[in-house]
C-alpha positions, 0 to 999 in steps of 0.5 A: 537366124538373122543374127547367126548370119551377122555374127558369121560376117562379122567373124570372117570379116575379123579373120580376113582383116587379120590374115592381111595384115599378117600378109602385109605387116608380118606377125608381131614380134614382142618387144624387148626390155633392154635397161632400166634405170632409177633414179631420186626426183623431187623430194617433199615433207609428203612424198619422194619421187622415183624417175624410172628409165625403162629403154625398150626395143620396138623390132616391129616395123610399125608403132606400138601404142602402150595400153597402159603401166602398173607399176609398185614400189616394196621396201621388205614387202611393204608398199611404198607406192605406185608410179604411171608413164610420163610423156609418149605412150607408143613404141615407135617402129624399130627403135629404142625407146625410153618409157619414163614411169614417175613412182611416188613413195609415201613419205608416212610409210618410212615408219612402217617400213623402219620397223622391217628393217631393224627387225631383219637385222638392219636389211632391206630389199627394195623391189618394183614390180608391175606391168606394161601393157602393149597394144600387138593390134591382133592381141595385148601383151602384158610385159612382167617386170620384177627387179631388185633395184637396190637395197638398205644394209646398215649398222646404225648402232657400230660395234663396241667402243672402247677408250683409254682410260687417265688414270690421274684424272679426278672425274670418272672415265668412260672405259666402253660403249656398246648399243644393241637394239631392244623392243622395236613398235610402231611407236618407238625404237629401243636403244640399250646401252652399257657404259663401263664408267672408271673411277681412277679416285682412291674414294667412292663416286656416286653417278646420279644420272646421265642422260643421252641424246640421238641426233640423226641429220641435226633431228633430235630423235630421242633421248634417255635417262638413267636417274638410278643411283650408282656407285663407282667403287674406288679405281676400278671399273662399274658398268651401267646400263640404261634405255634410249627410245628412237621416236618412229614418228620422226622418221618421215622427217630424217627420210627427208634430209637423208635423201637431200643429202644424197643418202648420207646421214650424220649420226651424233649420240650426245651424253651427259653425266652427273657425279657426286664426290664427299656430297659434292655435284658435278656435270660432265659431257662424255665423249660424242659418237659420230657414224655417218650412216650411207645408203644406195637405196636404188642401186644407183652406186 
């Protein structure tokens, strides 16, 4: 009985407590997102931070204490990290007021992350999501947030290229390059490549080999080798096709440039030919492919 008496008290205690600050202070008005802003900050081997400016409307003519911030980062759906609030944690009474959160994308993610985006076609949606949670005084409010804040639309690889062929050169020609991407793991990025080589001889040429290398940002990031012999009939076009795989492990590593570059990276394909005429071996460099390879990841642009 004792304690059905006390809890009484203690709920009109509650209720009248309530009804004077309504009375006094007015019924609380839920506060209003007015922007939200992203921006690169510190950018290390393990990790690349994201300052987020959110600018909220406090219309209460009292402050509002923030109970806490959920915050997470998705590259097509995968997790990237979670952020926290950094500096005042309250609203302050009619005003606008900036909440900076710091999120803290895992750098050892980008390789799982790749493999989305070259999957979907070289697209990618970058998304926040999470929570701020106001202290109302008579309730807690949980304020949603959800927003695209960017995206990652490429085309690493370029479109077929052709070149003007010397038809009174004596080494072979490169008529066309076209990469396509091939098998994608967690392990490694397939290139396929097919090379029209053009022999402007009136004699048979023999390719022993050629070999290709990728370079993104100066990193080397992988190579190929076609070590098949193969003939190019006098003055006419043959074409050849070989692999070169992208090493997913080194990714972290041009993730890091490529943001220190301000989102730009230089994309160099180098290759290498080895021919034989009448028994006789020669080397030549065939033409380098140069992309520069742009991005605006946080919308920033």
């Amino acid at each position: 009985m004792r304690r059905a008496i006390w809890i009484g008290v203690i709920l009109v205690v509650i209720l009248l407590g309530g009804g004077v600050y309504l009375l006094f202070i007015g019924k609380p008005k839920m506060p209003e997102i007015k922007s939200i802003t992203n921006s690169w900050g510190d950018i290390t081997a393990e990790s690349s931070e994201i300052k987020t400016d959110i600018l909220v409307d406090n219309p209460n003519a009292f402050t509002i204490p923030i109970e806490g911030i959920e915050y997470e980062i998705f590259m097509n759906e995968v997790r990237m990290g979670s952020g926290h609030s950094v500096g005042e944690a309250s609203l302050p009474a009619k005003r606008e007021h900036t909440i900076t959160i710091l999120t803290m994308m895992d750098n050892n993610k980008i390789p799982e992350w790749w493999v989305t985006h070259i999957r979907k076609g070289e697209n990618s949606n970058v998304k926040i999501c999470g929570d701020i949670v106001f202290d109302l005084k008579l309730t807690e409010y949980r304020y949603p947030i959800e927003q695209t804040i960017g995206g990652v639309r490429t085309n690493i690889l370029g479109s077929k290229e052709r070149y003007q062929v010397d038809e009174t050169s004596k080494e072979p020609q490169v008529s066309s390059i076209e990469n396509t991407w091939g098998e994608v793991t967690d392990d490694f990025t397939e290139i396929r490549t097919k090379m029209v080589l053009y022999n402007p001889q009136p004699v048979p040429i023999y390719i022993e080999r050629i070999k290709y290398e990728i370079y993104m940002n100066e990193i080397r990031m992988g190579s190929g080798l076609s070590e098949e012999t193969v003939l190019l009939e006098p003055r006419s076009d043959t074409e050849i096709s070989f692999d070169t795989r992208l090493d997913n492990h080194k990714l972290g590593d041009w993730w890091v440039t490529h943001l220190r570059n301000g989102e730009k990276t230089s994309l160099k394909i180098k290759s290498e030919l080895v021919y034989k005429v009448a028994g006789k071996e020669f080397t030549i460099e065939l033409p380098v492919r140069e992309r520069t390879l742009e991005t605006d990841i946080l919308g920033e642009g």
